[in-house]
GUDREN-772047 format. One line per field, with one value per atom (N, C-alpha, C): atom name; x, y, z. Coordinates in steps of 0.001 Angstrom, whole numbers, plus 524288, in hexadecimal, padded with zeros to 5 digits. Example, Ala and Ser with C-alpha at 12.3 -4.5 7.8 and 13.67 -1.06 7.14 Angstrom:
2
site <- [N,CA,C,N,CA,C] $
c1 <- [83386,8300C,83390,83232,83566,83264] $
c2 <- [7E9C6,7EE6C,7F31C,7F736,7FBDC,8001E] $
c3 <- [81E78,81E78,81E78,81BA8,81BE4,81EBE] $
END
This chain:
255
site <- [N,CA,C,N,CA,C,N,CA,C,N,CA,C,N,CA,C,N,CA,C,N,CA,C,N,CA,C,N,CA,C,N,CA,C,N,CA,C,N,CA,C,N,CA,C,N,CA,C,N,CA,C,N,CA,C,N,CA,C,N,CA,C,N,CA,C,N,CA,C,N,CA,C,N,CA,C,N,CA,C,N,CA,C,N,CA,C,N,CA,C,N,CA,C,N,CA,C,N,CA,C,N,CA,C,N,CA,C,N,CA,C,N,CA,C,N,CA,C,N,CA,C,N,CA,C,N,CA,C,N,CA,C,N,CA,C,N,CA,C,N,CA,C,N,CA,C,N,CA,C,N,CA,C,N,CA,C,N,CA,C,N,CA,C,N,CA,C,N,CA,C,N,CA,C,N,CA,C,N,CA,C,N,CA,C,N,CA,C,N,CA,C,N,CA,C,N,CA,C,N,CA,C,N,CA,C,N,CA,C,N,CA,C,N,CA,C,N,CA,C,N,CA,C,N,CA,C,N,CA,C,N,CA,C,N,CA,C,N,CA,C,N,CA,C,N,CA,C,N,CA,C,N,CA,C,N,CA,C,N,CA,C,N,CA,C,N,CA,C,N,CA,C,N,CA,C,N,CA,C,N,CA,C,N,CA,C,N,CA,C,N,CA,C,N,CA,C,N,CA,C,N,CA,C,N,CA,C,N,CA,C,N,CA,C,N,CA,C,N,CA,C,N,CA,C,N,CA,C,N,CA,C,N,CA,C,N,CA,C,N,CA,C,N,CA,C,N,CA,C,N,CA,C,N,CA,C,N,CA,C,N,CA,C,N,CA,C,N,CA,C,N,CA,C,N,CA,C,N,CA,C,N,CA,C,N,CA,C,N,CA,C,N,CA,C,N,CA,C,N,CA,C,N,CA,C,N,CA,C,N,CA,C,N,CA,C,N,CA,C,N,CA,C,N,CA,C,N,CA,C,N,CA,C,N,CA,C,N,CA,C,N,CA,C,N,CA,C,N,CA,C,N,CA,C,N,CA,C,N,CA,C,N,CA,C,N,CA,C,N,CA,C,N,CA,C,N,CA,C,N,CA,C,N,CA,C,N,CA,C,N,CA,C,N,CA,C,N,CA,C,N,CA,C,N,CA,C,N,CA,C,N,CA,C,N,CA,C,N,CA,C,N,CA,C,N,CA,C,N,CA,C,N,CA,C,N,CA,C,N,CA,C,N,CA,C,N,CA,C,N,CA,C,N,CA,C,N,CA,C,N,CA,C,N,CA,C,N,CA,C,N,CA,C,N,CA,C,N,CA,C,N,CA,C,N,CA,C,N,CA,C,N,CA,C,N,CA,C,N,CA,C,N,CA,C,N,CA,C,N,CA,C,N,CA,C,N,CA,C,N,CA,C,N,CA,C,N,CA,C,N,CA,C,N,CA,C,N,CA,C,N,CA,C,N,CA,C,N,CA,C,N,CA,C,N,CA,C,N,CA,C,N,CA,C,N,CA,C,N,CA,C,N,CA,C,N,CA,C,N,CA,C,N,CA,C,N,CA,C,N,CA,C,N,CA,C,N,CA,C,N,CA,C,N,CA,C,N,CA,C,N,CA,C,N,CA,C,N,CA,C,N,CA,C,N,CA,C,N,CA,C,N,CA,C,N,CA,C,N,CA,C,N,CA,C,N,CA,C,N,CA,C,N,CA,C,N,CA,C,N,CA,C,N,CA,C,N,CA,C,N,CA,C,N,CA,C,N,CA,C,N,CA,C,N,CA,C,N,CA,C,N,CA,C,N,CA,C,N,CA,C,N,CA,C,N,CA,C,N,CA,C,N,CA,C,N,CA,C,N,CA,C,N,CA,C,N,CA,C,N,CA,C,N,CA,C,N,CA,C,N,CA,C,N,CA,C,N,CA,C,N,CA,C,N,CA,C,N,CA,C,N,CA,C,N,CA,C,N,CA,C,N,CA,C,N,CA,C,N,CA,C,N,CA,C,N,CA,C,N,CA,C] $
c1 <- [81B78,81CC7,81E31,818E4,81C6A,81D07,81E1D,81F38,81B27,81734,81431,810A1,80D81,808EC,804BB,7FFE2,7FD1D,7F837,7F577,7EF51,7EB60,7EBC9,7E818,7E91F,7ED3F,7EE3B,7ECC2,7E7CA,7E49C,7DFE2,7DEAB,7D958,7D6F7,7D2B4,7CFB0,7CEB3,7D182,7D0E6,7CC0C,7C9E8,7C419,7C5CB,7C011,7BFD7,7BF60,7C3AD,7C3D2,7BF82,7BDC4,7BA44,7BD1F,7B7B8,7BB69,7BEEE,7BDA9,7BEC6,7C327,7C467,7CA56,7CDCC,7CB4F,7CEF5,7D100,7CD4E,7CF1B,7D2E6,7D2B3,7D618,7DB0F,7DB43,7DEF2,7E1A2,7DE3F,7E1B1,7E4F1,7E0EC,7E321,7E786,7E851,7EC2C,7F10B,7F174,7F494,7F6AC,7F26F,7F485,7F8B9,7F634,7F898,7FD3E,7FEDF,803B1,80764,8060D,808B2,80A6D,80811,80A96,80EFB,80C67,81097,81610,815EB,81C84,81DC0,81B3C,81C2B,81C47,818D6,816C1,81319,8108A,80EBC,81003,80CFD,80FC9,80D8E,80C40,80913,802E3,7FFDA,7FA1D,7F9B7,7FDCE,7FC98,7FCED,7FD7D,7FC92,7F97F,7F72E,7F301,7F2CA,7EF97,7EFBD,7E8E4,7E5E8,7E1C9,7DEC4,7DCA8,7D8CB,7D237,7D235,7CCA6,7C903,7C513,7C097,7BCD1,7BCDB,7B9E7,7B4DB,7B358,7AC39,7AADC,7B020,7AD8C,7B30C,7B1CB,7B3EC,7B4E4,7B9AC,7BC15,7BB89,7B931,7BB57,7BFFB,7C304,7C8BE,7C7F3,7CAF9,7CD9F,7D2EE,7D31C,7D916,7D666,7DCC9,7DE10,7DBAE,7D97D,7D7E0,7DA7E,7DD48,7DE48,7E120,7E46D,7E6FB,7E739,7E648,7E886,7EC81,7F03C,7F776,7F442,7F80C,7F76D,7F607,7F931,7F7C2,7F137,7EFB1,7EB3A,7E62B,7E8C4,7E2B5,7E1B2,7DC32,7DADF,7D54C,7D348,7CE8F,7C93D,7C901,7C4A9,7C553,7CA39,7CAFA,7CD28,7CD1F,7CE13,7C982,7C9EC,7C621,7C4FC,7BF7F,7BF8E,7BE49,7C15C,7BFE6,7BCFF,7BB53,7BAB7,7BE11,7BE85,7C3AA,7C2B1,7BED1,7BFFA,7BFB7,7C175,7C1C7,7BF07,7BA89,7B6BE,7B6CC,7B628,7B4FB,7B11B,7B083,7ABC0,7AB45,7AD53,7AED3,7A89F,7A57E,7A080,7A404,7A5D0,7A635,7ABB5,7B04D,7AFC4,7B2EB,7B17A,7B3A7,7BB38,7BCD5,7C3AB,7C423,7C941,7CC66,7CFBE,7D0C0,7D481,7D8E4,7DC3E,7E1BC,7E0F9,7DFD6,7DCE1,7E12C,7E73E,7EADE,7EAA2,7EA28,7ECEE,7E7E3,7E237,7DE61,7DE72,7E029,7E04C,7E558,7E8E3,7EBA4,7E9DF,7E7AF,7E4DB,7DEAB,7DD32,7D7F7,7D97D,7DE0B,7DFA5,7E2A6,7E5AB,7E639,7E30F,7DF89,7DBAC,7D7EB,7D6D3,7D254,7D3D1,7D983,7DC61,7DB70,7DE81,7E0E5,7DD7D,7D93C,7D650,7D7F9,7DCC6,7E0A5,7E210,7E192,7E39F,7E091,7DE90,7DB23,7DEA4,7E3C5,7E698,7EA90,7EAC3,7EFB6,7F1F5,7F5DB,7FB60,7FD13,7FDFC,80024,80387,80839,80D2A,810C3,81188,8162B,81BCF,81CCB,820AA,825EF,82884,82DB7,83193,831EF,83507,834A2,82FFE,82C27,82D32,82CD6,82D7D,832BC,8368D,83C55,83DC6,83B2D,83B14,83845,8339D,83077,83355,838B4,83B51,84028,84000,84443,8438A,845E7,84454,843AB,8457F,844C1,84050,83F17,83B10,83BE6,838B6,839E0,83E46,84243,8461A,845EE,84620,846C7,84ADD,84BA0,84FE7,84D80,8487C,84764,842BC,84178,83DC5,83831,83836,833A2,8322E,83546,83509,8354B,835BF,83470,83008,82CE4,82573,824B1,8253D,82370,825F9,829EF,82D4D,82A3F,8293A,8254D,82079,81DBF,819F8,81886,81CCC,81C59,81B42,81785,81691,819E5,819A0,81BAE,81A91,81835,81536,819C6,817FD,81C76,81954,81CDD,818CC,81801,812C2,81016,80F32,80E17,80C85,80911,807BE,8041E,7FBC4,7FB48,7F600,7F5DE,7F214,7F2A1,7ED6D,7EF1E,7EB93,7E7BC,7E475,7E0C2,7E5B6,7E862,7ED0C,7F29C,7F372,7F6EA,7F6E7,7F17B,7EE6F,7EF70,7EE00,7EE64,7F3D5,7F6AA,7FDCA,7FDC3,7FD49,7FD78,7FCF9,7F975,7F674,7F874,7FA20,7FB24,80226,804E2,808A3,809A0,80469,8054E,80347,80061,7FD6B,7FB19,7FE3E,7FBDF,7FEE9,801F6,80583,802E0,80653,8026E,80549,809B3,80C69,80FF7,80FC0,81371,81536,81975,81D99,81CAB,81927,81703,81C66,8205A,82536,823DF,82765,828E8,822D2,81F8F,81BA0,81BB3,81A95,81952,81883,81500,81441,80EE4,80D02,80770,80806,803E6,80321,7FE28,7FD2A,7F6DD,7F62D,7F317,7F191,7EB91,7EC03,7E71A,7E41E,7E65F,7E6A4,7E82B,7E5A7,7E9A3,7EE79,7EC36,7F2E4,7F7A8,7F4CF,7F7B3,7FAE1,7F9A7,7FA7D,7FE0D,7FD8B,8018B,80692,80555,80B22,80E3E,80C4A,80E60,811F0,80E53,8112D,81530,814A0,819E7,81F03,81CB5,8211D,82415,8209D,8243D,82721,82430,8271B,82D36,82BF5,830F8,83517,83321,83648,8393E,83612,837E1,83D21,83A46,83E6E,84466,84363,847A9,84B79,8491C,84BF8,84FC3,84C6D,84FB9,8514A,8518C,85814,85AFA,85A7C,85C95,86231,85F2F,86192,864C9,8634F,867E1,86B97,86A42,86EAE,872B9,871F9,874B9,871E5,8740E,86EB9,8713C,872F2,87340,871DB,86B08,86B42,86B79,86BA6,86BAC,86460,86383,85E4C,85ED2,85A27,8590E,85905,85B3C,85ADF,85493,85650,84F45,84BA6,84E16,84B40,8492B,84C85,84BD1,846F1,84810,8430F,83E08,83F30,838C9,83713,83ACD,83822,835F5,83A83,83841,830F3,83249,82D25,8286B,8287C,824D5,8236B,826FA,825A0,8233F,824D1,8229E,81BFB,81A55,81607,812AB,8158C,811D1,80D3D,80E7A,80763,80431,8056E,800BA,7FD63,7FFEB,7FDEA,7FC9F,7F791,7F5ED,7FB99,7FABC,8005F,7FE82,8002B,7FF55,7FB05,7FADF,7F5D7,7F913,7FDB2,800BC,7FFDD,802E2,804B8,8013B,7FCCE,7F90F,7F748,7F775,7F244,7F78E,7FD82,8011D,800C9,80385,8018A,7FBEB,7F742,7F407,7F423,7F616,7F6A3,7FA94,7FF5F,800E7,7FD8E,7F7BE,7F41C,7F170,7F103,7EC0F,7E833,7E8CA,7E33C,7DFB4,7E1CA,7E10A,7DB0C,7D912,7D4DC,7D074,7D186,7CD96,7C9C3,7C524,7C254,7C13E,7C2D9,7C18A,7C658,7CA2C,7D06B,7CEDC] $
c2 <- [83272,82DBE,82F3A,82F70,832EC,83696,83878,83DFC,842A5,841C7,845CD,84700,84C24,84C31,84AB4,8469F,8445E,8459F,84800,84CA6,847AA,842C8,83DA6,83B9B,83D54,83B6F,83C8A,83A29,83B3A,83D3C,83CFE,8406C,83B54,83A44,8368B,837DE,83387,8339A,8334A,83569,836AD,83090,82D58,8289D,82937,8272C,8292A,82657,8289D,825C7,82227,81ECF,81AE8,81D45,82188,823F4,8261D,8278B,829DC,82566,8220A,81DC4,81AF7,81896,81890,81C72,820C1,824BC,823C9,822F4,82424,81C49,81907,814F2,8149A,815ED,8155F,818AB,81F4E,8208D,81CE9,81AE7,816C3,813CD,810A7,80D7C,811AB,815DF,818F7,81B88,81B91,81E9F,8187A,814F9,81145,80F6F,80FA2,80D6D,81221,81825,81BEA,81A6E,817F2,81690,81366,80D8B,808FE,80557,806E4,801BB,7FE07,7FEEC,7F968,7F740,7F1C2,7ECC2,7EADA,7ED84,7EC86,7EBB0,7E7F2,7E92C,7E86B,7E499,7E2A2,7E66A,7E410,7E53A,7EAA9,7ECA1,7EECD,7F4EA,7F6CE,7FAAB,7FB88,7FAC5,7F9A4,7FD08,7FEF4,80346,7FFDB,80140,7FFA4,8039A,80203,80573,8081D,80E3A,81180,80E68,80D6C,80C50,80748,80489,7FF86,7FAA4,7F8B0,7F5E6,7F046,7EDEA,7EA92,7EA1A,7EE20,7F1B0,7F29B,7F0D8,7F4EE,7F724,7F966,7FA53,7F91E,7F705,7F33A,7F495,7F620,7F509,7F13F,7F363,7EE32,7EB25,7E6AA,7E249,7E428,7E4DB,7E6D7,7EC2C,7F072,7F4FB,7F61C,7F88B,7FAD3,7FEBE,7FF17,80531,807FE,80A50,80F57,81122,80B1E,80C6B,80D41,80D6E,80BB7,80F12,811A6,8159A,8163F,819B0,81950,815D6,8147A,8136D,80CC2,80C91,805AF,802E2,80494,802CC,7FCF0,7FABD,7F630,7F436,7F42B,7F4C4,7EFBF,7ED51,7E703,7E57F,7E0B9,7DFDB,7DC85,7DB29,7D895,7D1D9,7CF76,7CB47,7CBF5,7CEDC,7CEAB,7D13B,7D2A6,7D5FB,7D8A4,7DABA,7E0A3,7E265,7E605,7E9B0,7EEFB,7EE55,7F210,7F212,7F4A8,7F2CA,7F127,7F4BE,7F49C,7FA9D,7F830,7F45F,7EF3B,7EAA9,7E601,7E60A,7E532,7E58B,7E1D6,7DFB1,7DAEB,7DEA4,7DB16,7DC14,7D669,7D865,7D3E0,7D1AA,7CC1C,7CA23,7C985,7C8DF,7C77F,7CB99,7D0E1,7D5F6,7D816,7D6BB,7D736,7D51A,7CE9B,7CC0D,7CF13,7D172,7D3D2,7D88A,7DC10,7E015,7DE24,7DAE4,7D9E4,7D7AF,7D4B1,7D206,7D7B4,7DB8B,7DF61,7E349,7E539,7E72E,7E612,7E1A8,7DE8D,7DD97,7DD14,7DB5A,7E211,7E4C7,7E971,7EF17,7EF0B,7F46C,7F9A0,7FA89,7FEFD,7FEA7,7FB18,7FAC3,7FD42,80324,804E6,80482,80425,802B0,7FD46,7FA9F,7F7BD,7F799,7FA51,7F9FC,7F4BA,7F1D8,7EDD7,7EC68,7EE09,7EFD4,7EBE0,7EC94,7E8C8,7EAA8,7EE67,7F35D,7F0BF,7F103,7EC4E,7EE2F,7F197,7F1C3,7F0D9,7F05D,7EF17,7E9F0,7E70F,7E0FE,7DF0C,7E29C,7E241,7E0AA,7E637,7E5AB,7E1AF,7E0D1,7DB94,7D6CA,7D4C4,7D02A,7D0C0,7D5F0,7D79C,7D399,7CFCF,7CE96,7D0DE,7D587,7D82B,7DD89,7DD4E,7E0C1,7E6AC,7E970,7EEF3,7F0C8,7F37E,7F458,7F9D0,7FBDD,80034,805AE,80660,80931,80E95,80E4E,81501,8164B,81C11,81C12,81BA0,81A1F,816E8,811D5,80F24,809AD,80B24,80E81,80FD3,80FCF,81121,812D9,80D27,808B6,803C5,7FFEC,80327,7FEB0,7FD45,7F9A1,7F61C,7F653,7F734,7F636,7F4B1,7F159,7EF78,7E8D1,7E68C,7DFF1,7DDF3,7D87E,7D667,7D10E,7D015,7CAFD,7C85A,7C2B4,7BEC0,7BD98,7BD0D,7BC9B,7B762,7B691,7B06C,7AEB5,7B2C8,7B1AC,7B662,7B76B,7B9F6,7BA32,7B5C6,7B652,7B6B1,7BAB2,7BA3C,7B5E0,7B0FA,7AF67,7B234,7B192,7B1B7,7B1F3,7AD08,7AA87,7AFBF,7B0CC,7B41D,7BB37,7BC9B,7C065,7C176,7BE27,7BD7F,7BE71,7BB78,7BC0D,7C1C5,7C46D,7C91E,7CF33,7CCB7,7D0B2,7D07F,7CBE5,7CCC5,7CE6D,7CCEC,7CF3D,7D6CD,7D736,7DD8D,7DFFF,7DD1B,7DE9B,7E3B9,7E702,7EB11,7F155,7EEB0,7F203,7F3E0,7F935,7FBA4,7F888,7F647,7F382,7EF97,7EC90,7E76B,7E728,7E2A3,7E2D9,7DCA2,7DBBD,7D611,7D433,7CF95,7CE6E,7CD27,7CDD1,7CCCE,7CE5F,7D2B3,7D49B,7D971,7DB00,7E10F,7E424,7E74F,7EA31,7EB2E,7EADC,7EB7E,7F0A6,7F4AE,7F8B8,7F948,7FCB6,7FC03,80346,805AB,8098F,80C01,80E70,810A1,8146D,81616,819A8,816D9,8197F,8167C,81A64,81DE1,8229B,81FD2,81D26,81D03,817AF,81357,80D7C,80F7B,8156F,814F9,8174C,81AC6,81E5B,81A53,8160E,81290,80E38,80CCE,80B2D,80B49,811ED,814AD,81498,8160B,8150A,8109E,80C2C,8068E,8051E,8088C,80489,8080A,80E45,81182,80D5C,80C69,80B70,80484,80213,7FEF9,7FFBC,803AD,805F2,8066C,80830,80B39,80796,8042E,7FCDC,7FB35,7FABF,7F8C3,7FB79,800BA,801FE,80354,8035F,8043D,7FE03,7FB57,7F5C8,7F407,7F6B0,7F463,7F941,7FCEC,80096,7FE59,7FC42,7FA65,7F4F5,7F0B7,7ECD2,7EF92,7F294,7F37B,7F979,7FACE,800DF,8027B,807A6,80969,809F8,80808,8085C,80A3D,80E1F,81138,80CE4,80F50,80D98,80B01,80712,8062C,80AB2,80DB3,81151,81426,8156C,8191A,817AA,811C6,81176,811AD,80E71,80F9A,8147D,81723,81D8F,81FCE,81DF7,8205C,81E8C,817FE,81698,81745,819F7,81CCF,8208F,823DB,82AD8,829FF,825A8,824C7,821C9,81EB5,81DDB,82129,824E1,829F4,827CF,82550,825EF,82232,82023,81D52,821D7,825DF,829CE,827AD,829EE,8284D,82950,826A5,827CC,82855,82CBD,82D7F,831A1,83581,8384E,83DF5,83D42,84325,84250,83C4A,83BF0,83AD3,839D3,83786,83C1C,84028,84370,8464B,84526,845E7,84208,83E7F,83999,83A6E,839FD,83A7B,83FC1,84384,848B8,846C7,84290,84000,83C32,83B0F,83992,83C50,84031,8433E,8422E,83BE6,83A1C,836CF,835AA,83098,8321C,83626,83884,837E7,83A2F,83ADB,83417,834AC,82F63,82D2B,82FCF,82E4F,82A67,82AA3,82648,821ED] $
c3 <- [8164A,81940,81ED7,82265,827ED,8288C,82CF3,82DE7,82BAA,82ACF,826D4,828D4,82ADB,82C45,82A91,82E1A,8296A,82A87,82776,82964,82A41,826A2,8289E,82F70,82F81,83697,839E5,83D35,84142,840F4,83A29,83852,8366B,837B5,83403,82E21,82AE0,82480,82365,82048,81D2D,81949,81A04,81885,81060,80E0D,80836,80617,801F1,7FF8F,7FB6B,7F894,7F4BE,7F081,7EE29,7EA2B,7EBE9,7EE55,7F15E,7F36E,7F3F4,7F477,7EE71,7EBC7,7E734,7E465,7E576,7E1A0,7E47E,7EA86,7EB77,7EB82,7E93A,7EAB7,7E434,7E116,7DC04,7DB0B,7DE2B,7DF19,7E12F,7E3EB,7E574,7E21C,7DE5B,7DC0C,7D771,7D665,7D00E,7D30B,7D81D,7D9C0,7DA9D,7DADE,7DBB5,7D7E5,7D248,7CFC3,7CD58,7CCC5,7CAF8,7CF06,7D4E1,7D734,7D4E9,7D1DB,7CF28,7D19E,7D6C6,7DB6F,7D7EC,7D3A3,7D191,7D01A,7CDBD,7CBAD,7C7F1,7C3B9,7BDD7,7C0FE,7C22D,7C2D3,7C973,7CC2F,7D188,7D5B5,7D96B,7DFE8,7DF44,7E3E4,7E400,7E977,7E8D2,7ED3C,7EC9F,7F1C8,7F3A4,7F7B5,7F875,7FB83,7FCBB,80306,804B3,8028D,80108,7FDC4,80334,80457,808C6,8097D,80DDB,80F69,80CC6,80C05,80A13,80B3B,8117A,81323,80FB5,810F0,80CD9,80602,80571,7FDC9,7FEE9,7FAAE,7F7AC,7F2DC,7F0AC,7EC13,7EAD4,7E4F1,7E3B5,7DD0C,7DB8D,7D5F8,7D33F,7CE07,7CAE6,7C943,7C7E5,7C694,7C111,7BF26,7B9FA,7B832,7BC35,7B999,7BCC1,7BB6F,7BE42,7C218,7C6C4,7C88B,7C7D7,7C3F8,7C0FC,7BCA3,7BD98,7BAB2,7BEE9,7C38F,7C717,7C728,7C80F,7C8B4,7CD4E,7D0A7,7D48C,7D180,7CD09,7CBAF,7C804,7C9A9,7C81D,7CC2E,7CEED,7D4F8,7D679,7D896,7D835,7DEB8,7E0B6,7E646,7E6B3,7EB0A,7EB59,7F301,7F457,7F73E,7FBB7,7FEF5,801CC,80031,7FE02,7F9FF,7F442,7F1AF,7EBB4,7E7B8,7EBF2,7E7A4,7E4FB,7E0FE,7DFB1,7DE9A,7E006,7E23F,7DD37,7D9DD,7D6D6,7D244,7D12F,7CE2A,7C821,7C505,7BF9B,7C091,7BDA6,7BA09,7BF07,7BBBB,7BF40,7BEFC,7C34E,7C1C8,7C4EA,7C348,7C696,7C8A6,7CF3F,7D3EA,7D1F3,7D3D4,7D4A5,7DB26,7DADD,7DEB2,7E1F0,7E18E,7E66C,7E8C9,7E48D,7E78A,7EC16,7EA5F,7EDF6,7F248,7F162,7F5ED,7FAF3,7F9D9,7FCE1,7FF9B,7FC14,7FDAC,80237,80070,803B7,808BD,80962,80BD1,8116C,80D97,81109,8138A,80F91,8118C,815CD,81523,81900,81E7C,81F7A,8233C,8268E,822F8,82594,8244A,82772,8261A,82411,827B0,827A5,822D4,81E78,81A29,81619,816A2,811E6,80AEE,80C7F,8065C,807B7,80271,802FB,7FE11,7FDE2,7FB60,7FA76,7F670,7F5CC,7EFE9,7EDEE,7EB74,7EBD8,7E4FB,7E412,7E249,7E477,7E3C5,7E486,7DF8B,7E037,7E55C,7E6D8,7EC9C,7EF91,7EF14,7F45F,7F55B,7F0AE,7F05C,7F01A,7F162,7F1D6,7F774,7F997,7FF67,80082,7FFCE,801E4,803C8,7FFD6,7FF72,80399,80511,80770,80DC2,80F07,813DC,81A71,818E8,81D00,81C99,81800,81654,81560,81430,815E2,81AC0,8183F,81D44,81EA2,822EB,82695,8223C,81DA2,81A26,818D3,818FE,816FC,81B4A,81B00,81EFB,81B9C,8162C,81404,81758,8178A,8193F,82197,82222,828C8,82896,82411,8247B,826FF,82456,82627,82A64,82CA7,83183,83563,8358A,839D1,837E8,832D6,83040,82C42,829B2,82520,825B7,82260,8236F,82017,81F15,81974,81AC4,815FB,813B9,80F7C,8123B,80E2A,8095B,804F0,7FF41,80075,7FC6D,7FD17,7F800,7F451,7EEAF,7EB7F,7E929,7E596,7E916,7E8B9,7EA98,7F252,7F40D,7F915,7FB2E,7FCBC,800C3,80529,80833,80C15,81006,80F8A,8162A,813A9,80F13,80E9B,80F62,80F2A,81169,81670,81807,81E6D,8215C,81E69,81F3F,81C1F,819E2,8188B,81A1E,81C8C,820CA,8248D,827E0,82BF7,82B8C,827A5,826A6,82823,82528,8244C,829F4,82C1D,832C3,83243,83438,83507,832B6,83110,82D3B,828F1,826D8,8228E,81D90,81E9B,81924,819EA,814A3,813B5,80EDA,81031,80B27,809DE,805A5,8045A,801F3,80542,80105,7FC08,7F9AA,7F503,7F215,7F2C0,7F1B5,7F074,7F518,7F346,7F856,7F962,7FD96,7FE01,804F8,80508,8092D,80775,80BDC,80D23,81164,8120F,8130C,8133F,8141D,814D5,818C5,81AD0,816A6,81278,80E24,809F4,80631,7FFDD,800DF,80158,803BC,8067A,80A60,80EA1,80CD4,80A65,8072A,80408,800E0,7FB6E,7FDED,80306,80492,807E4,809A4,80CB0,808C5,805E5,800DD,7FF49,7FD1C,7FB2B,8005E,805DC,8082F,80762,8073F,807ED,803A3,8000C,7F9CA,7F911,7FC5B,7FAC6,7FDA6,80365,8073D,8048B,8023E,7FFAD,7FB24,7F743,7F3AB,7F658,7FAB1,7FCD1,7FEE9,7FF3E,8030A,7FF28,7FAAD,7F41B,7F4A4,7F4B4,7F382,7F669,7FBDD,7FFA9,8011A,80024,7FF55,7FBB5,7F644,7F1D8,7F20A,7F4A7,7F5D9,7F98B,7FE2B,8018C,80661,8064B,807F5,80CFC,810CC,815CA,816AD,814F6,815E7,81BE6,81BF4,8214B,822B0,82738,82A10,82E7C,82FD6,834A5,839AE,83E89,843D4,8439E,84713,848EC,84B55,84E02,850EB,84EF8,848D4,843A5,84318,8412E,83C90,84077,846A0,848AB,848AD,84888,849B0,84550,840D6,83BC0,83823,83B0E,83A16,83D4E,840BE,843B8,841B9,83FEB,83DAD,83909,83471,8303D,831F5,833D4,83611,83714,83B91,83D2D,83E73,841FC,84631,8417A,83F24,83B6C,83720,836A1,83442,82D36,82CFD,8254E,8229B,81E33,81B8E,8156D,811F9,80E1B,80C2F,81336,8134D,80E17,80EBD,80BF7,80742,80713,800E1,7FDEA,7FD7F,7FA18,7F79C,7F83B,7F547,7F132,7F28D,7EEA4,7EA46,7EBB3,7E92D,7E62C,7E6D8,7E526,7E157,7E190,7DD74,7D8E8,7DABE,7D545,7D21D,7D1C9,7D078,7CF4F,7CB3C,7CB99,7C8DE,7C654,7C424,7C85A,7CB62,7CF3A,7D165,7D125,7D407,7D26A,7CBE9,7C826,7C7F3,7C8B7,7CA1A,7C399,7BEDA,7BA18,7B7FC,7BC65,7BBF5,7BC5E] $
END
């Protein structure tokens, strides 16, 4: 998180193919649920498919996390399609409509993170939102959006309010929802993630410990949230291929 030398910085990334994206999105989903970021079958984590403008990939429609794997992954189109030959699978049509809705808007968005992680949704209600308390929560000072809940299904006109909520930020805290991130990487979507949901954790209890914690000077946190930024540097170039070695089936294409 920061501070780290990062060998992707200033080198042009070698464009991944599909198959490396799949392994590594389904990675995502099977490390997310081993933290217990899922929610029995819902919300979703999504990857643009290489050399094939407005394709994704999104979870099938009724298996957990833990069951996804690179080869049940289901590639859709930015209205509903699937493009998948055999076998045929159902998508969960709200959670697409969010994803297509982010994707399409925001190029920069090769992943979107979108989590119903109960802290997350603690903080969400919090009216002042994510507060300035750990230097988790410095990663996002002056870059976090937040969208007012509306209901379960997303409209066309609620899309729109959605997006422009999140602007140009890599993340948001959907109230009384959940959390949306975006990432240039499935790498880069899951380490950003993990920052916010720790930095969340850390609020809950930072708060029922004492509702008056101590918070850094302003000067602190701008500075601190500069160094964590770092120049806009990739994020998750270290940790992933660790992460990925606590998976050591995730690869094998017969999963």
């Amino acid at each position: 998180m920061g501070g780290t030398p990062n060998p992707a910085a200033g080198e042009p990334a070698a464009a991944p193919t599909e198959s490396q994206v799949r392994r590594d999105l389904a990675a995502a989903y099977r490390l997310a649920a081993r933290e217990g970021w899922d929610d029995l079958i819902y919300s979703h984590i999504t990857a643009m498919v290489p050399g094939e403008p407005g394709h994704f990939l999104i979870n099938a429609f009724g298996l957990a996390f833990s069951e996804v794997r690179p080869d049940n992954l289901v590639k859709v189109d930015f209205d509903g399609n699937v493009l998948d030959a055999a076998p045929p699978r159902a998508i969960n049509k709200a959670g697409f409509a969010l994803h297509a809705a982010v994707h399409r808007a925001r190029p920069d968005a090769f992943c979107v993170m979108h989590l119903h992680e109960t802290h997350a949704i603690a903080v969400s209600t919090h009216p002042r939102g994510l507060l300035p308390l750990s230097q988790h929560a410095l990663r996002f000072h002056g870059c976090l959006g937040y969208h007012d809940y509306e209901g379960v299904a997303l409209s066309s006109a609620e899309a729109a309010r959605l997006v422009a909520a999140l602007g140009e930020r890599p993340a948001a805290l959907l109230r009384n929802h959940g959390t949306l991130v975006l990432g240039r990487t499935v790498p880069e979507a899951y380490t950003l993630t993990a920052t916010l949901l720790k930095a969340c954790r850390i609020q809950i209890l930072s708060l029922s410990a004492n509702p008056n914690p101590l918070v850094p000077a302003p000067a602190v946190i701008e500075r601190a949230a500069a160094q964590l930024f770092d120049n806009g540097a990739l994020e998750g170039v270290w940790e992933w291929p660790a992460l990925l070695r606590s998976l050591p089936d995730i690869a094998h294409p017969t999963l």
